[in-house]
N, C-alpha and C positions, 0 to 999 in steps of 0.2 A: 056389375061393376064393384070392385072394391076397394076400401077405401085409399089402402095402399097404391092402387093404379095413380103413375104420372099424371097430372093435370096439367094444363098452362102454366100456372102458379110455381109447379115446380120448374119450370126450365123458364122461366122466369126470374128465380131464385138463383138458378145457376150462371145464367146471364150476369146477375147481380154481384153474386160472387166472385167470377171469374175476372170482373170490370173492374173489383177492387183488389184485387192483385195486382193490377196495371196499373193503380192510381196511387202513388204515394202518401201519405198521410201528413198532413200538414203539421209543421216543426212542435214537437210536445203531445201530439195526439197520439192515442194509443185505443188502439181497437178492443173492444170487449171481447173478443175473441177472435181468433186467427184467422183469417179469410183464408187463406191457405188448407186450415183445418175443415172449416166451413166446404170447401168447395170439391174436398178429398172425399167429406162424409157424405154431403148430395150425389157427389158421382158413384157412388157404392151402390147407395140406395136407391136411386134413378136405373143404374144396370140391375138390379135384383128385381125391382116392379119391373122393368122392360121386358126381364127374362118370364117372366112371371106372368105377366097379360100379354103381351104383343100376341099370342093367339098363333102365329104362323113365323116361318121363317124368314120370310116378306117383310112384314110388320114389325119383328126384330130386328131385321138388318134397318128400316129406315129409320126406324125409332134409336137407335144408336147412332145414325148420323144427325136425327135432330139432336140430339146430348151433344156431338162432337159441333155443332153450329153454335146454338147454346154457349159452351164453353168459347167459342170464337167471336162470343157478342153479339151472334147474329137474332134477329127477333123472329126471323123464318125460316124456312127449307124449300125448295123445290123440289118435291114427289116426283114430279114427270113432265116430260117434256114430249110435245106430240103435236105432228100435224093438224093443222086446223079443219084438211080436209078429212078427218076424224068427227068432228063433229056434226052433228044432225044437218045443222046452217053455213057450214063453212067456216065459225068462229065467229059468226059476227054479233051473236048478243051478247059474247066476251066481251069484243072488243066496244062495244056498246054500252056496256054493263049494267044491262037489263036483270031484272031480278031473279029471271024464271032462264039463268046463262045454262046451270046444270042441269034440266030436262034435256040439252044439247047431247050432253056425253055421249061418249059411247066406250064402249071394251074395257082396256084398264083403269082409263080417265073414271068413267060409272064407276067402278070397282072401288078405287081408292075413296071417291064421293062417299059413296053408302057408306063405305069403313069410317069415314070421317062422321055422316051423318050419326050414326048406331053408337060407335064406340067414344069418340076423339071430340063433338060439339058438347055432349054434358060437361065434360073436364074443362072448357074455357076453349078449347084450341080453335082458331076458325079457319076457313079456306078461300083460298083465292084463286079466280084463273085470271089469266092476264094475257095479252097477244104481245110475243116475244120481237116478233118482226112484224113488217109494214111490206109486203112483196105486191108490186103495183098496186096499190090503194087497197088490196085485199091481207086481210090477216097471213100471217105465217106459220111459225111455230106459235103453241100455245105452251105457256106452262101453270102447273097448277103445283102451288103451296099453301104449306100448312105452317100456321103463325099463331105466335104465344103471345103476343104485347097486346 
């Protein structure tokens, strides 16, 4: 890992920044610097580490759309979206949300996990799955996202 590589912090920052472009500045106030400027320079820098670590072309593309969320104020991303009948249990220690949910995984779901665990938990980022629907009292879809707050 270097030190350069995105963290939470950073798109966190960009969150930040992008939220005070939207916020007016109350009568007389004047910013230390241009948020505008601010949020031109994180996004340079943010695309150059992306290019730089993302590791795969995979990992690039998602990692640009967490920047392009980010910048949208959002504090998450959904990675993937997948049947519950993917999982080990049906989804249900998702939907439970029992501690030991990712030994569940399986295929891309495991995949992104590991990349999450190895690369993306040192930097601050954490993961979430979550059951998207309720289809007869059994889980549905699941999605799993990766979140900066």
């Amino acid at each position: 890992m270097s030190a350069s590589q995105p963290s939470a912090g950073t798109f966190r920052s960009l969150v930040d920044a992008f939220a005070h472009l939207r916020v007016p500045l109350p009568e007389g106030g004047t910013p230390l610097a241009d948020p505008a400027d601010i949020a031109a320079r994180l996004r340079r820098e943010l695309r150059a580490a992306i290019h730089q670590h993302a590791g795969n072309d995979r990992w690039c593309e998602l990692m640009q759309r967490m920047r392009e969320a980010a910048e949208d104020g959002a504090h998450e991303y959904r990675l993937l979206r997948f049947p519950s009948a993917d999982c080990t249990d049906g989804g249900h220690a998702i939907r439970q949300h029992e501690p030991a949910w990712s030994a569940t995984l399986t295929g891309e779901a495991a995949d992104l996990y590991r990349h999450w665990e190895q690369e993306l938990q040192p930097l601050g980022f954490r993961i979430v799955a979550r059951a998207l629907e309720d289809v007869g009292g059994l889980p549905g879809d699941i999605g799993l996202f990766i979140a900066w707050s």
